[in-house]
N, C-alpha and C positions, 0 to 999 in steps of 0.2 A: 407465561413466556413474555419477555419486554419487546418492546418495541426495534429496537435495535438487533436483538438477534433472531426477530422474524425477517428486518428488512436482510440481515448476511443469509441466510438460509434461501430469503429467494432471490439474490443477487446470484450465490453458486450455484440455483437450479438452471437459472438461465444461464450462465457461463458454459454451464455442461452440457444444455441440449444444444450450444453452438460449437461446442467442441466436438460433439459426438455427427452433427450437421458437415462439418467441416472435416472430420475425418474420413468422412466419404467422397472427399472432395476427387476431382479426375488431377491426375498425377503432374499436369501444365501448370496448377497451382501452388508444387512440391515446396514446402517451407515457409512457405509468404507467411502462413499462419504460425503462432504457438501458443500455447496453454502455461500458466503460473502459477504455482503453485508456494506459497509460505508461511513462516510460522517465526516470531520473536518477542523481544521486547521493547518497552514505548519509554520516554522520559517527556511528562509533560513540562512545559514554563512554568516556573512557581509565580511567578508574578503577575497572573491572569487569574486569580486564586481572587474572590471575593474575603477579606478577613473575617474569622481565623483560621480561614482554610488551607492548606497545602497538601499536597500529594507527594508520593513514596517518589526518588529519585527513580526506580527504576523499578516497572511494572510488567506483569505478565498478564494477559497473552496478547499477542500481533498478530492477527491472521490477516495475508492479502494475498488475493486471487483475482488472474489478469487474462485476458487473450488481447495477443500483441500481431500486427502485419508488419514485416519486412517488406519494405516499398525495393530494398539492394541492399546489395551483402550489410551496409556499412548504415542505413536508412531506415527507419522506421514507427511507426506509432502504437501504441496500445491504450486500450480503456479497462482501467481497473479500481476494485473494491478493495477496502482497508476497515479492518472492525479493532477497537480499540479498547480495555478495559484498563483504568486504573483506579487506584483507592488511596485513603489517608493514611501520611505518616502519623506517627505515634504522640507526635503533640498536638496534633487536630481532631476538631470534630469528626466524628466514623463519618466515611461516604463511598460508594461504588458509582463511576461517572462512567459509560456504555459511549465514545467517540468514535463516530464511525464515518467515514469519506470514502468520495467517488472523483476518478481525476481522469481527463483528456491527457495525452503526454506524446510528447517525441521523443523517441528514440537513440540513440547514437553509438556505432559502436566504432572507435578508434585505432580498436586493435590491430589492424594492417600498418600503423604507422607507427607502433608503440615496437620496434623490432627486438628488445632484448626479452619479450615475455616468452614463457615456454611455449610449446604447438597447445598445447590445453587446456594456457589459460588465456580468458579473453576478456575487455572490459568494458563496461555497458552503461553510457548516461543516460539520463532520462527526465522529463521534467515538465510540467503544465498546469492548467491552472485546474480547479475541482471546485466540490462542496461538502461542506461540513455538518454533521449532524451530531449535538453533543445532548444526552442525555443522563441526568441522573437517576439514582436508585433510590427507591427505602423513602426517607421522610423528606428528598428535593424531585419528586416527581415532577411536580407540576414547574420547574423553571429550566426545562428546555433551550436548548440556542441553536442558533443554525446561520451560517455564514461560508461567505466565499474563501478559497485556501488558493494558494499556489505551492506547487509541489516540486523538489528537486533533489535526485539523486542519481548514486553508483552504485552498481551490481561489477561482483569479479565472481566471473563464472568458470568453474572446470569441467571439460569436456568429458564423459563417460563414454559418449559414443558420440557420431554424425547429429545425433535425432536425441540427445537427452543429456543435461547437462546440472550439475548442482552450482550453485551459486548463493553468495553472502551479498545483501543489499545493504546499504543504511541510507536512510531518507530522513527531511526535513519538510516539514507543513509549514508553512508559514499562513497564520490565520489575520484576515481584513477585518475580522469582528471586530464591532467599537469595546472602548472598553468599560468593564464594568465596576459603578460607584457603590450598584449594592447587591444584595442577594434577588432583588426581584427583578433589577435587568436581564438577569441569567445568572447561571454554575462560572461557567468555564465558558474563554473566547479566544483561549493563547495557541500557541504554537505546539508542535509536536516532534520529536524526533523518534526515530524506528531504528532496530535493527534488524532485520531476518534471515532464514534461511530457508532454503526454496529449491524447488525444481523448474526446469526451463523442457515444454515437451515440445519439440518440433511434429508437428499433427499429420503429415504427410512426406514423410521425407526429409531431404537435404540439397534443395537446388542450387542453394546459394555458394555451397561447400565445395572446397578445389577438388 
């Protein structure tokens, strides 16, 4: 098992025993918390590619998973994990590259000001800074990287109920990794773009809700 989906496996152990902590939570707390839950795809920068390498325009799979506090209705922060796989297009040398990031973020939900959206749908910025862990597979084990990201995106979410909601994200990673002249500086140092799609579980209620 790599490195990288031992680190996702105990990033979502801990996620859950604070989920499951915090749904015990006494009902003064109602909402502040939620749980995130998603699943898509990634498109890395081709241009952060050591040559000959390049990777497939659009890769699967994106898993991120988040618990977020609502500070007011409209205010908020979460701290969340991102596991990332992608691989070579068809004129490159074979490669499986395991990118996986951890980000701080604010919040923002605008919807009270946004007046022509439906009652169900609602919409969600988000954005801060993180860290990157990019590893490879197979015969580039040993040229690991790791670097600072900043992170920024939109979720539009639809309302199922008060306390549970589906929602479509796309986000942007912006990676501070220097860049690399050869294979032995590192794999991969570029940026990231996501798509997903996710559940939002309000863990205790619905305080903030008219």
């Amino acid at each position: 098992m790599n490195t990288s989906f031992k680190t996702f496996k105990f990033a979502s152990t801990i996620l859950l025993i604070v989920v499951c902590y915090f749904s015990g939570y006494s009902q003064s707390e109602t909402s502040t918390w939620k749980a995130q839950f998603a699943v898509g795809i990634n498109s890395p920068s081709q241009n952060a590619f050591v040559t000959p390498f390049e990777a497939k325009p659009v890769n699967f799979p994106t898993f991120n998973i988040g618990l977020q506090r609502m500070l007011s209705k409209s205010l908020g922060v979460k701290l969340d994990f991102g596991y990332n796989r992608f691989s070579n297009a068809s004129n490159s040398p074979d490669f499986k590259v395991n990118y996986s990031r951890i980000n701080a973020q604010a919040v923002y939900d605008p919807s009270d000001m946004i007046n022509f959206l439906p009652p169900r749908i609602s919409v969600i910025a988000h954005g801060g800074p993180g860290f990157t862990f990019v590893k490879p597979l197979g015969n580039y084990v040993d040229y690991n990287t790791s670097f600072l990201n900043a992170m920024v995106g939109l979720e539009v979410h639809y309302g199922i109920s008060q306390t549970l909601s589906l929602y479509f994200d796309t986000s942007y990673i912006y990676s501070f990794g220097r860049t690399h002249d050869s294979l032995g500086d590192g794999f991969y140092n570029g940026n990231l773009l996501t798509a997903t799609v996710g559940i939002s579980i309000s863990l205790s209620g619905c305080y903030y809700c008219e």
